[in-house]
Biopython code that builds the backbone (N, CA, C, O; Angstrom):
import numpy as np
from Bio.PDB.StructureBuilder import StructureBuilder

atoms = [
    (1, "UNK", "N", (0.849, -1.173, 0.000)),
    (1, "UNK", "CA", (0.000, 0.000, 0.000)),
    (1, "UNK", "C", (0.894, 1.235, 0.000)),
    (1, "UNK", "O", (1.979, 1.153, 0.575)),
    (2, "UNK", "N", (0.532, 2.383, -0.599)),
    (2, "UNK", "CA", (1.598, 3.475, -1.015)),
    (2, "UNK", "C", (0.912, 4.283, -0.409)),
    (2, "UNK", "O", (-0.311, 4.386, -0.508)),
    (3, "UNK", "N", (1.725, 5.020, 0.367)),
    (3, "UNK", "CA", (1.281, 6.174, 1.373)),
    (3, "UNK", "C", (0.038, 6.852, 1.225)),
    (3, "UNK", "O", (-0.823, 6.967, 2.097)),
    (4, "UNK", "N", (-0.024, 7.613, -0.776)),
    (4, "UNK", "CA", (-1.099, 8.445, -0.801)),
    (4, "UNK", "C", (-2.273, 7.470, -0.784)),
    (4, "UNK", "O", (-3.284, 8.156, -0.639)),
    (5, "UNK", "N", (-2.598, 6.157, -0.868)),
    (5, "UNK", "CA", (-3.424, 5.047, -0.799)),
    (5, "UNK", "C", (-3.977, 5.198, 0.899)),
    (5, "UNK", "O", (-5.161, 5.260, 1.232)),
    (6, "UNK", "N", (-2.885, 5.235, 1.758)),
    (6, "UNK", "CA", (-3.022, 4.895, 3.151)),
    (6, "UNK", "C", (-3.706, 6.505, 3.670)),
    (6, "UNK", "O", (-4.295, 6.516, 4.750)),
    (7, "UNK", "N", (-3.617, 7.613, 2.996)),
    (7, "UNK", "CA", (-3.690, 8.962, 3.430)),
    (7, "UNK", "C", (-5.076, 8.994, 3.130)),
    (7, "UNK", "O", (-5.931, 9.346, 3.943)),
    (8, "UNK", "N", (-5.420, 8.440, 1.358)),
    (8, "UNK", "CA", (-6.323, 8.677, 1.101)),
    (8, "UNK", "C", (-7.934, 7.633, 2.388)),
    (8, "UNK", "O", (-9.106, 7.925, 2.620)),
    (9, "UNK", "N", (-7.075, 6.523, 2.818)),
    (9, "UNK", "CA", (-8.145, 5.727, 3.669)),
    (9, "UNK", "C", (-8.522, 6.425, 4.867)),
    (9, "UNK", "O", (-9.669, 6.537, 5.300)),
    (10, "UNK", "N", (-6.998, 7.088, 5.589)),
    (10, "UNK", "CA", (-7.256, 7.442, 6.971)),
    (10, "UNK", "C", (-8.261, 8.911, 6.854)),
    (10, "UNK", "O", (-8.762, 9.386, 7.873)),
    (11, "UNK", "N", (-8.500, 9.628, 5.295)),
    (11, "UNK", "CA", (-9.206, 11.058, 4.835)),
    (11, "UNK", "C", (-10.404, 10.410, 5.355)),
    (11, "UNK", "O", (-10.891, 10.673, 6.455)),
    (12, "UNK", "N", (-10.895, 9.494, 4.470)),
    (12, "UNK", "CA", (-12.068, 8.256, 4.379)),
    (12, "UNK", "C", (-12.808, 8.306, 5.830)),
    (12, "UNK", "O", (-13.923, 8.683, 6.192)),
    (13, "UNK", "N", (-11.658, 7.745, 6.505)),
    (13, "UNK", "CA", (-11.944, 6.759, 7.624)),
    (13, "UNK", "C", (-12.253, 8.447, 8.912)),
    (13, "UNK", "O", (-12.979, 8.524, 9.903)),
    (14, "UNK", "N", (-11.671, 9.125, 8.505)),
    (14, "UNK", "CA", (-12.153, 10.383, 9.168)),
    (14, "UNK", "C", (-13.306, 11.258, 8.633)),
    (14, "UNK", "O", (-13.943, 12.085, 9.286)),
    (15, "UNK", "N", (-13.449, 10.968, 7.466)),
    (15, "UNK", "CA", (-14.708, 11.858, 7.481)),
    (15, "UNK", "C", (-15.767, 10.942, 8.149)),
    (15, "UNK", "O", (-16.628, 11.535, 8.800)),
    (16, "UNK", "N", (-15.842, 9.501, 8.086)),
    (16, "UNK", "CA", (-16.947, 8.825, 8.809)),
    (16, "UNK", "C", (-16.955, 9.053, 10.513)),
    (16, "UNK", "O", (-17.923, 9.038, 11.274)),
    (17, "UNK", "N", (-15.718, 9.240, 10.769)),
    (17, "UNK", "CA", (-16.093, 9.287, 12.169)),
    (17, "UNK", "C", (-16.272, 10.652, 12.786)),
    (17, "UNK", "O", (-16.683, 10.750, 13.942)),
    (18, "UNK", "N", (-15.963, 11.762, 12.018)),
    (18, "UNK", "CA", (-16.714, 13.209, 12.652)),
    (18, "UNK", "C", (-17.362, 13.847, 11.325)),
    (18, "UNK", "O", (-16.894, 14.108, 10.216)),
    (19, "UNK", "N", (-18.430, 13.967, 11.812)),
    (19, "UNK", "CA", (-19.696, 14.747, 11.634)),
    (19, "UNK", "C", (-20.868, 15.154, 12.637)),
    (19, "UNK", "O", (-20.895, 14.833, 13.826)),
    (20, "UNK", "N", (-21.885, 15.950, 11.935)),
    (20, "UNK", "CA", (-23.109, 16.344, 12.898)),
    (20, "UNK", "C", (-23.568, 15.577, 13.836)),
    (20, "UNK", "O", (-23.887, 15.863, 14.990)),
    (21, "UNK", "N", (-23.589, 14.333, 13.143)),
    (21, "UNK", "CA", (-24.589, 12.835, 14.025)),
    (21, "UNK", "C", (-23.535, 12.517, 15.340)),
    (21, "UNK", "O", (-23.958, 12.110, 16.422)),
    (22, "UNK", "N", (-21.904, 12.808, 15.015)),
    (22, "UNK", "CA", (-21.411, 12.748, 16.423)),
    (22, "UNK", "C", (-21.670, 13.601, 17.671)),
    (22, "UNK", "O", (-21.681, 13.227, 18.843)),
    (23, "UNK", "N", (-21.895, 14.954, 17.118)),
    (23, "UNK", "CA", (-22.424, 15.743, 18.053)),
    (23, "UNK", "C", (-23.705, 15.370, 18.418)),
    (23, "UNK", "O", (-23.712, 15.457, 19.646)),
    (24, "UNK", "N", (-24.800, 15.000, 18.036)),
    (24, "UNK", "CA", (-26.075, 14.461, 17.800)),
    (24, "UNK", "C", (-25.556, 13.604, 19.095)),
    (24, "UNK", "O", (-25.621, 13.985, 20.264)),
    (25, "UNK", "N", (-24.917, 12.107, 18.530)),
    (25, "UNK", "CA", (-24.530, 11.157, 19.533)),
    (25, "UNK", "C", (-24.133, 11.599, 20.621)),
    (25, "UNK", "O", (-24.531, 10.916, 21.565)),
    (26, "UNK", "N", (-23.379, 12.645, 20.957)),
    (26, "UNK", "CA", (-22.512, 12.910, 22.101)),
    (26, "UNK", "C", (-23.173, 13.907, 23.022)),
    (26, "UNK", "O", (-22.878, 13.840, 24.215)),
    (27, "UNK", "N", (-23.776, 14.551, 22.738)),
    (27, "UNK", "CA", (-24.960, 15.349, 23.430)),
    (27, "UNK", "C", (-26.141, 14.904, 23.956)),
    (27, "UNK", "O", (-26.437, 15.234, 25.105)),
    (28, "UNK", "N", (-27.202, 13.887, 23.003)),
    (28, "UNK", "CA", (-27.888, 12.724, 23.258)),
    (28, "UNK", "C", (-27.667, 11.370, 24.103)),
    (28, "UNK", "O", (-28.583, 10.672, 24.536)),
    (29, "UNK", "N", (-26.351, 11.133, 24.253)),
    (29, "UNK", "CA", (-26.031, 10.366, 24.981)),
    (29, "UNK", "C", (-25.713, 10.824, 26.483)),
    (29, "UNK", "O", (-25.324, 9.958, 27.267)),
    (30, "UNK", "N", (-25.850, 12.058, 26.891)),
    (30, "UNK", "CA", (-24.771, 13.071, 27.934)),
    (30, "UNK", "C", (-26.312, 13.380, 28.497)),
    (30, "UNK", "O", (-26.623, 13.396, 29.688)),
    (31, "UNK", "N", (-27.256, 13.637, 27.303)),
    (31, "UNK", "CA", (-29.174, 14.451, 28.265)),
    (31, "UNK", "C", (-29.273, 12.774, 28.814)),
    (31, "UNK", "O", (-29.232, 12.489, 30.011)),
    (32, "UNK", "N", (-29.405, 11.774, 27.740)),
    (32, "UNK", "CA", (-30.122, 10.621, 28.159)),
    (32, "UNK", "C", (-29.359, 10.169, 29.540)),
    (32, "UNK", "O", (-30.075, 10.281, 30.535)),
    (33, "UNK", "N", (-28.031, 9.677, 29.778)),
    (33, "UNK", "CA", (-27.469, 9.623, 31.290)),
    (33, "UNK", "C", (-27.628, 10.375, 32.239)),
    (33, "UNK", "O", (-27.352, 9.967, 33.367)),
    (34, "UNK", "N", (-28.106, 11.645, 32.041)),
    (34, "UNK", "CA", (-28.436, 12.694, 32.670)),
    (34, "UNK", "C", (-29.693, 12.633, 33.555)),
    (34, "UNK", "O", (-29.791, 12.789, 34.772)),
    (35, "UNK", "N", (-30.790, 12.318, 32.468)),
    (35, "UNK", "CA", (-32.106, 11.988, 32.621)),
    (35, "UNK", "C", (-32.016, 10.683, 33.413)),
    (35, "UNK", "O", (-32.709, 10.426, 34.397)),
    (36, "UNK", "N", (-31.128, 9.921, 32.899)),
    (36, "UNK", "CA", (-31.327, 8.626, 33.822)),
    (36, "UNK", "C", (-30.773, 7.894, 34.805)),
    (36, "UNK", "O", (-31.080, 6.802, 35.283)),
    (37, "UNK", "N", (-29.698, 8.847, 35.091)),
    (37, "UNK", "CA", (-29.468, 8.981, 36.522)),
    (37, "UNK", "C", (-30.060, 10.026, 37.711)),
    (37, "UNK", "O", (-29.478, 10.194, 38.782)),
    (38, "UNK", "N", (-31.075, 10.568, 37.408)),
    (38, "UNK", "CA", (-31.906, 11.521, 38.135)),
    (38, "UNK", "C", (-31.114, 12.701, 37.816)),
    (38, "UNK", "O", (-32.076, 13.349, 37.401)),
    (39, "UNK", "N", (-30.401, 13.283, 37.713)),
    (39, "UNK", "CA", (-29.858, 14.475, 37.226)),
    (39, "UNK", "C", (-28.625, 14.471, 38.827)),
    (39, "UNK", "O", (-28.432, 15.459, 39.535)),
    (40, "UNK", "N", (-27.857, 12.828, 39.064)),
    (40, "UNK", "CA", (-27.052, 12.955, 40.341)),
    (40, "UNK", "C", (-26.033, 13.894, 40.180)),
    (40, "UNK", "O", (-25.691, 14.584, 41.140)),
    (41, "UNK", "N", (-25.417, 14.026, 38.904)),
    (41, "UNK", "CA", (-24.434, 15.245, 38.866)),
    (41, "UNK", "C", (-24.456, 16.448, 39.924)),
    (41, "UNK", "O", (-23.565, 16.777, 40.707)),
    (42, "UNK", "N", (-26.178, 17.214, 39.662)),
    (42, "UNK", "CA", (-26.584, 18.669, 40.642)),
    (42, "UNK", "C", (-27.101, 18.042, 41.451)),
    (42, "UNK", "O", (-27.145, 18.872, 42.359)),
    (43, "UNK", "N", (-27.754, 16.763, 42.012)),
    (43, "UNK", "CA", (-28.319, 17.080, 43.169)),
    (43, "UNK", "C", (-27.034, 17.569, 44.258)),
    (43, "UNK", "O", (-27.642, 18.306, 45.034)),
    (44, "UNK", "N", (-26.136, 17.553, 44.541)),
    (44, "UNK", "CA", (-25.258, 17.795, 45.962)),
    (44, "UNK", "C", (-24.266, 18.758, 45.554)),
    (44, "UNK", "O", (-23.133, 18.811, 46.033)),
    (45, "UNK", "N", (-24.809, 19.666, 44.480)),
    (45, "UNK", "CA", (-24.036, 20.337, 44.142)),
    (45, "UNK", "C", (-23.953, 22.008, 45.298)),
    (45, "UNK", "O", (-23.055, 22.759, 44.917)),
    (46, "UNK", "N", (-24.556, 22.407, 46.225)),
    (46, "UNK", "CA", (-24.645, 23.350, 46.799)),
    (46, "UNK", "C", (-23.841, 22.326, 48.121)),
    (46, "UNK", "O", (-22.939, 22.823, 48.796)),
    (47, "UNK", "N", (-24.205, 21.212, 48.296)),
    (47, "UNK", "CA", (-23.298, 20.871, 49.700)),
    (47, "UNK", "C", (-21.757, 20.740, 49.658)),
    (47, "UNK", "O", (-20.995, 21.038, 50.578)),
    (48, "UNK", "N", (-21.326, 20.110, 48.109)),
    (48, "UNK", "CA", (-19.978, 20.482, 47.656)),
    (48, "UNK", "C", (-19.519, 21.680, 47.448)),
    (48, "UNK", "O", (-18.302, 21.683, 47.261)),
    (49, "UNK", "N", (-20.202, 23.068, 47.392)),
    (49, "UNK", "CA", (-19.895, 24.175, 47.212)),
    (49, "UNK", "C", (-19.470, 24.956, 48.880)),
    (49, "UNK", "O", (-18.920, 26.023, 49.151)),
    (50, "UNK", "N", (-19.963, 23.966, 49.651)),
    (50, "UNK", "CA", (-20.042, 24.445, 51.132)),
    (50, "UNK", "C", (-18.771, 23.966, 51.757)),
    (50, "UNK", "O", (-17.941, 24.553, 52.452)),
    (51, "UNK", "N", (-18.874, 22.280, 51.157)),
    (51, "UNK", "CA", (-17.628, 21.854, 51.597)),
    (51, "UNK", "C", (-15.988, 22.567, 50.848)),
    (51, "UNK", "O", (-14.934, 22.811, 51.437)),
    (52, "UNK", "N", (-16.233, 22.689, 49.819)),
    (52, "UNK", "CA", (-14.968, 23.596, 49.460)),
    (52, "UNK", "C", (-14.419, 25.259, 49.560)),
    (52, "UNK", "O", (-13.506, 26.035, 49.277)),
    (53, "UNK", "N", (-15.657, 25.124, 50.151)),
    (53, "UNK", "CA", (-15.325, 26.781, 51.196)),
    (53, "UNK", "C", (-15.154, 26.467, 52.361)),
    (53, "UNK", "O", (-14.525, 27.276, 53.043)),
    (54, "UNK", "N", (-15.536, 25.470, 52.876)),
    (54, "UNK", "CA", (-15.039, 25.478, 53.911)),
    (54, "UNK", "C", (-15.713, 25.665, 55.209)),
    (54, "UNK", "O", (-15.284, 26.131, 56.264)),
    (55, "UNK", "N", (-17.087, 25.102, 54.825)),
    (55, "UNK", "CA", (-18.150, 25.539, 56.181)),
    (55, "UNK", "C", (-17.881, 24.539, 57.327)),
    (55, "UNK", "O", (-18.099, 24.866, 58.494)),
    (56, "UNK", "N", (-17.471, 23.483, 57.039)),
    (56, "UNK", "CA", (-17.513, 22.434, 57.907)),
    (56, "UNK", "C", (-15.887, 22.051, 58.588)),
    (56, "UNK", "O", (-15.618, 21.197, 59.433)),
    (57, "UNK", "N", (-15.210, 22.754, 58.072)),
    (57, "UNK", "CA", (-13.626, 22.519, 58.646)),
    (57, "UNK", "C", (-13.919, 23.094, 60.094)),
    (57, "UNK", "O", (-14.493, 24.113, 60.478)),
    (58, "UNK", "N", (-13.356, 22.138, 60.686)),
    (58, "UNK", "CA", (-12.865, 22.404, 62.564)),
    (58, "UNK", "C", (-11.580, 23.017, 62.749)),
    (58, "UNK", "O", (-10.773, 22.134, 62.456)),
    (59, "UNK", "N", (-11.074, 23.860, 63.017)),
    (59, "UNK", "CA", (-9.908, 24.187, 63.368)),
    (59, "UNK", "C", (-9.464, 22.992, 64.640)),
    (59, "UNK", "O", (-8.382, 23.427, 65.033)),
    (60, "UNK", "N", (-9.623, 22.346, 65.054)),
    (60, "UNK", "CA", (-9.411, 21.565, 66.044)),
    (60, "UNK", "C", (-9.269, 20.261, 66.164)),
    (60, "UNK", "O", (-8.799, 19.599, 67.089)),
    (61, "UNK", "N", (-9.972, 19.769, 64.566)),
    (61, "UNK", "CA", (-9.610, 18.673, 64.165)),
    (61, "UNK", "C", (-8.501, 18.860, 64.119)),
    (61, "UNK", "O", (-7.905, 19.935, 64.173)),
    (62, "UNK", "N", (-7.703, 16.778, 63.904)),
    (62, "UNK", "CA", (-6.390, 16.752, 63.316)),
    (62, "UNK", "C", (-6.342, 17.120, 61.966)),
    (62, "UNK", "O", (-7.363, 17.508, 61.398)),
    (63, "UNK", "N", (-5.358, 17.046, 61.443)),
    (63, "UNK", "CA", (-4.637, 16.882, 59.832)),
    (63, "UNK", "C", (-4.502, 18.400, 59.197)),
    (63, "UNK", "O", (-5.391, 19.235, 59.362)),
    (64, "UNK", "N", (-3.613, 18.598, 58.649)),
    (64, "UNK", "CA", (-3.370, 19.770, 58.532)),
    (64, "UNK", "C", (-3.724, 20.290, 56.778)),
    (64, "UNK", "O", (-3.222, 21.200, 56.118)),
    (65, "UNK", "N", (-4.788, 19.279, 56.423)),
    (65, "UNK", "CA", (-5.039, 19.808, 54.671)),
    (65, "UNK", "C", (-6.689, 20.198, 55.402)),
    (65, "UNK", "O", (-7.396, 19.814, 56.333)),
    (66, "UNK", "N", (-6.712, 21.292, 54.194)),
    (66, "UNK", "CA", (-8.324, 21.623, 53.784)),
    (66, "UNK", "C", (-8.917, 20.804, 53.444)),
    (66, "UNK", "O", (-8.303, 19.786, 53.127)),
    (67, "UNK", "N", (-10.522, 20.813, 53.321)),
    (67, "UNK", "CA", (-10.742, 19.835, 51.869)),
    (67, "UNK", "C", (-10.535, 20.529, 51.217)),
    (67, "UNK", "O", (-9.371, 20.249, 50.928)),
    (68, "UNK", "N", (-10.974, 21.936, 50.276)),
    (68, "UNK", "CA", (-9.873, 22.625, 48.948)),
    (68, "UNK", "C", (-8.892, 21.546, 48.926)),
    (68, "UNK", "O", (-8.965, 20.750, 47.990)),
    (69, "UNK", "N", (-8.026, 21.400, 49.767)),
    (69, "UNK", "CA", (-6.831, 21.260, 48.956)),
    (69, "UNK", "C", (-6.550, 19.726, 48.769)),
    (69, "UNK", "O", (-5.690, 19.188, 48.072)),
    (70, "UNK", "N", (-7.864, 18.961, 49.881)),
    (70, "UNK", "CA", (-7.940, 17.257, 49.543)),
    (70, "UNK", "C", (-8.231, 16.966, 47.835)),
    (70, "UNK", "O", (-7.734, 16.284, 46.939)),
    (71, "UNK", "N", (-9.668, 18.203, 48.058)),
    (71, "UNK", "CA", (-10.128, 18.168, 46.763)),
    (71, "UNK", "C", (-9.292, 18.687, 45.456)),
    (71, "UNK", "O", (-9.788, 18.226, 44.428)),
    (72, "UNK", "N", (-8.407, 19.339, 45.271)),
    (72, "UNK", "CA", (-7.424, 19.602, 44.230)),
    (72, "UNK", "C", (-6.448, 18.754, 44.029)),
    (72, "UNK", "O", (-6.026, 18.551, 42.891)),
    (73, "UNK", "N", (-5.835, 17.996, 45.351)),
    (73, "UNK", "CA", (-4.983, 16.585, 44.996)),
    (73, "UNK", "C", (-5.831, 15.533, 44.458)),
    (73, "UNK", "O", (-5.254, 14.652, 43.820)),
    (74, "UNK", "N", (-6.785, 15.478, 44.562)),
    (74, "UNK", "CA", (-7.032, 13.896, 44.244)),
    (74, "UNK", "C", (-7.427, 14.542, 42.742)),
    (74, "UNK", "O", (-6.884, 13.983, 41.789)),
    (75, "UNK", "N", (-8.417, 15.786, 42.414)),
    (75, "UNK", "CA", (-8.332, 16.185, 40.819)),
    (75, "UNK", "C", (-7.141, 15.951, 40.262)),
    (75, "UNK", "O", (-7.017, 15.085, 39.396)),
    (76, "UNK", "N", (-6.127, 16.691, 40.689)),
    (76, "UNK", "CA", (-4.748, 16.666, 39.580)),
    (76, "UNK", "C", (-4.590, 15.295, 39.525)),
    (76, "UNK", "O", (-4.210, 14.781, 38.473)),
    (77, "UNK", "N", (-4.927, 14.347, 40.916)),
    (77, "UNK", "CA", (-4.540, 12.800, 40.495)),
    (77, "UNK", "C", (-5.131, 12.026, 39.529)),
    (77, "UNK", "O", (-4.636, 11.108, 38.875)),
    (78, "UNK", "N", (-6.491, 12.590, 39.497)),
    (78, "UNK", "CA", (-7.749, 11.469, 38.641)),
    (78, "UNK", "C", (-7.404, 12.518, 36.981)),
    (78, "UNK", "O", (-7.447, 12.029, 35.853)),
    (79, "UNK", "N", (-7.159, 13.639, 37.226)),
    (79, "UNK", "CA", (-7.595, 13.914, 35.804)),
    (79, "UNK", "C", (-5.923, 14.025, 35.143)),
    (79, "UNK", "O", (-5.741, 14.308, 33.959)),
    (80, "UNK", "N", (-5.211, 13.857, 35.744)),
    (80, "UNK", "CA", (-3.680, 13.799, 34.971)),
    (80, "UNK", "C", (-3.490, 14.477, 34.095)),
    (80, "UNK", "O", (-4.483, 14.961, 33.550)),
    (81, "UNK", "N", (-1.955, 14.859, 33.501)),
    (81, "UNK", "CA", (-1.743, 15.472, 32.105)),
    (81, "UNK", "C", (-2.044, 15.149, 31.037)),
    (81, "UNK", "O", (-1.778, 15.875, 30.079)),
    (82, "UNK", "N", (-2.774, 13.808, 30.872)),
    (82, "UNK", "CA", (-3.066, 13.111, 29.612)),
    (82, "UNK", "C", (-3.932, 14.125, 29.118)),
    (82, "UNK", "O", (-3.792, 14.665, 28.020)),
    (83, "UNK", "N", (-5.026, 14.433, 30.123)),
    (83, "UNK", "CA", (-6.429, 15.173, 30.049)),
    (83, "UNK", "C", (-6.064, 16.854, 29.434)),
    (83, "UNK", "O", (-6.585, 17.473, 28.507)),
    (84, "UNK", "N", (-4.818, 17.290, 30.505)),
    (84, "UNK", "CA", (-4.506, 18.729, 29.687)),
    (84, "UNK", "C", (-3.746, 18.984, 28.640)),
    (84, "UNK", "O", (-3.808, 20.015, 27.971)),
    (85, "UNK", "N", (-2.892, 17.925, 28.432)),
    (85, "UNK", "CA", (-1.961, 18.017, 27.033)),
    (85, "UNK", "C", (-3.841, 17.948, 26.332)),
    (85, "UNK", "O", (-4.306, 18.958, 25.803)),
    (86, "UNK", "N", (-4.631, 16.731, 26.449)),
    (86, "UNK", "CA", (-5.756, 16.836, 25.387)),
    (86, "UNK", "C", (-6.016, 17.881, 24.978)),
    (86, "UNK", "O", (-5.947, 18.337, 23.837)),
    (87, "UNK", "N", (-6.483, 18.516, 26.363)),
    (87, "UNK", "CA", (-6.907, 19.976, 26.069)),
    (87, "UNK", "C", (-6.531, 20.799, 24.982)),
    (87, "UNK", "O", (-7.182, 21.161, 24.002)),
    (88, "UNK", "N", (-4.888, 21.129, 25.469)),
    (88, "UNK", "CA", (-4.110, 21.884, 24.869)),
    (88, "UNK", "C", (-3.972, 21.549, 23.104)),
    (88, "UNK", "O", (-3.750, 22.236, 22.107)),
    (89, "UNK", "N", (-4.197, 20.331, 23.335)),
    (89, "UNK", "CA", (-3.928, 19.653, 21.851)),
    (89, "UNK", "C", (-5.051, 20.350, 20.839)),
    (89, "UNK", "O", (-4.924, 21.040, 19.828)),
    (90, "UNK", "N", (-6.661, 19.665, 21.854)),
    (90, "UNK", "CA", (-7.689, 19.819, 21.130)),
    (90, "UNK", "C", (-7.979, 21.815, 20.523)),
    (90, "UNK", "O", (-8.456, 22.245, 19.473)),
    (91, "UNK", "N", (-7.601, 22.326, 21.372)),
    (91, "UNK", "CA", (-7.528, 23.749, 21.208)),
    (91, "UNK", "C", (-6.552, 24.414, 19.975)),
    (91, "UNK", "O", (-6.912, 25.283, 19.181)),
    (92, "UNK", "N", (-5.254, 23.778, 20.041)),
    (92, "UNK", "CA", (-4.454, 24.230, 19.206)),
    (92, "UNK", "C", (-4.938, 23.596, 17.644)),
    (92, "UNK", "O", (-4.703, 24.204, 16.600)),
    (93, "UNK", "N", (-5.534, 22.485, 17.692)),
    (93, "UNK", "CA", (-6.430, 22.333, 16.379)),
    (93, "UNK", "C", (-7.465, 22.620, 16.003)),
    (93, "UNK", "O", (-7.714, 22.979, 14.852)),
    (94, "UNK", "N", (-8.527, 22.474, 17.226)),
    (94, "UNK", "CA", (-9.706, 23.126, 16.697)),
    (94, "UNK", "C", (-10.211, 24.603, 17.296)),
    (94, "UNK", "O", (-11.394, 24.908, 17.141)),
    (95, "UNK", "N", (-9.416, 25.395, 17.893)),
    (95, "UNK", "CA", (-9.358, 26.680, 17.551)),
    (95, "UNK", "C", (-10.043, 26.857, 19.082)),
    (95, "UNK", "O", (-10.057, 25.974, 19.940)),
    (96, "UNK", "N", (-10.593, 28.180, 19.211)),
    (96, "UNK", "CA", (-11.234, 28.531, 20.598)),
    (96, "UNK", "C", (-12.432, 27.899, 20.937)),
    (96, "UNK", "O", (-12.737, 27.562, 22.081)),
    (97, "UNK", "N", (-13.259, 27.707, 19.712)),
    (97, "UNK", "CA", (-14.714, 27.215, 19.353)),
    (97, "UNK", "C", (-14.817, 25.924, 20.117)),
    (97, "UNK", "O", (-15.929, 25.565, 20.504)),
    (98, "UNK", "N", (-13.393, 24.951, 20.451)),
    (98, "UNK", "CA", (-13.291, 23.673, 20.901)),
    (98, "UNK", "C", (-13.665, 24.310, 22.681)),
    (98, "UNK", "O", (-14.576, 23.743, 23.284)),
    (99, "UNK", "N", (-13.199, 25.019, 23.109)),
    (99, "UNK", "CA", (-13.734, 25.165, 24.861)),
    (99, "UNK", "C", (-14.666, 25.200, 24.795)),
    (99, "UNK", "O", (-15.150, 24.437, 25.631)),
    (100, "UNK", "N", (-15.821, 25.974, 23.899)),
    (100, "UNK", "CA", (-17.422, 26.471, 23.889)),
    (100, "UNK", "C", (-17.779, 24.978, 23.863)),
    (100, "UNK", "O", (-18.644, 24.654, 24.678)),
    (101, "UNK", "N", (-17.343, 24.131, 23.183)),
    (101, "UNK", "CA", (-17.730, 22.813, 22.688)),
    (101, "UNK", "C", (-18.013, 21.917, 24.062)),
    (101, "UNK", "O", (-18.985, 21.259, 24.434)),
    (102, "UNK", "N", (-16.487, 22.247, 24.740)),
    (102, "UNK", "CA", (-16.126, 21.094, 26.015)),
    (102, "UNK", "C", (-17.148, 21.724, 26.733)),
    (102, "UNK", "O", (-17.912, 20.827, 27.089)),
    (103, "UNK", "N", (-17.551, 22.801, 27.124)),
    (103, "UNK", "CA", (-18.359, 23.182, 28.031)),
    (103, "UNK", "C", (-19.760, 22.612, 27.952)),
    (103, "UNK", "O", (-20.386, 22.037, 28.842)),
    (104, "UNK", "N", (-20.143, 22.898, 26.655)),
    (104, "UNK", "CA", (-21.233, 22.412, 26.314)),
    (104, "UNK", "C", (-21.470, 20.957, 26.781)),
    (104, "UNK", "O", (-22.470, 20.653, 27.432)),
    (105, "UNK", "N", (-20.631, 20.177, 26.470)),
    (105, "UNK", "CA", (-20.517, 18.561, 26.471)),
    (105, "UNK", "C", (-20.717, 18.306, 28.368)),
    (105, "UNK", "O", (-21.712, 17.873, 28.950)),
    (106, "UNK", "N", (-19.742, 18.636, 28.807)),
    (106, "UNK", "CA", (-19.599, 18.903, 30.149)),
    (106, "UNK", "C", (-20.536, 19.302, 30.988)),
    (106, "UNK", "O", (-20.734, 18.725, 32.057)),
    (107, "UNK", "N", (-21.390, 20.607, 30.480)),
    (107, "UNK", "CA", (-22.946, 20.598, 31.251)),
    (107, "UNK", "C", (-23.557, 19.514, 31.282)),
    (107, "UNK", "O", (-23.796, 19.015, 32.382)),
    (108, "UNK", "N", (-24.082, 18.690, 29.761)),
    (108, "UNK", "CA", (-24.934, 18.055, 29.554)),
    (108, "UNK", "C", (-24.312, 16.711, 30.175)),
    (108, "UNK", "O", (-24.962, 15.666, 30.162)),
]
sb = StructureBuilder()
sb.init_structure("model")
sb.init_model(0)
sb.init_chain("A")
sb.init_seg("    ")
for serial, (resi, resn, name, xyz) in enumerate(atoms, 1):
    if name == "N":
        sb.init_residue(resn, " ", resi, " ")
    sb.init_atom(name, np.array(xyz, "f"), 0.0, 1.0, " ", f" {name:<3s}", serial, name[0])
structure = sb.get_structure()
């Protein structure tokens, strides 16, 4: 197989896998889990907003982390650089329009 053969498949093989119907899919799939997990994402979303300010810290407890700052180690742990090189990647190709995108995806 000669390169422009292999260029011309992987053109192919990419126009099938992005188009409208992926957004379609990927949005539709994001309401429907949404819908059918009761919408668990927001329900505890004001008690996590409490806990990362900080309503419930004791000065008197032991251990000397916040949650803030429990909660920012274990993020940088679960979401790794794989996730921000993505980022960075997905941005530097598909332009600014790609954050409006992630956000979007990310609500739903």
């Amino acid at each position: 197989m000669t390169l422009q053969k292999l260029q011309d498949l992987a053109t192919k093989l990419s126009a099938l896998a992005w188009g409208p119907w992926l957004l379609v899919l990927l949005l539709g799939g994001g309401l429907y889990f949404l819908i059918y997990s009761k919408f668990a994402p927001f329900m505890f979303l004001s008690h996590a907003w409490k806990l990362v300010r900080g309503k419930f810290d004791d000065p008197d407890a032991p251990g000397h982390i916040s949650h803030f700052k429990a909660l920012s180690a274990a993020l940088a742990g679960t979401i790794g650089m794989g996730n921000i090189a993505g980022v960075a990647l997905a941005i530097v190709v598909g332009g600014p329009g790609t954050i409006f995108w992630m956000w979007v995806t990310a609500i739903i």
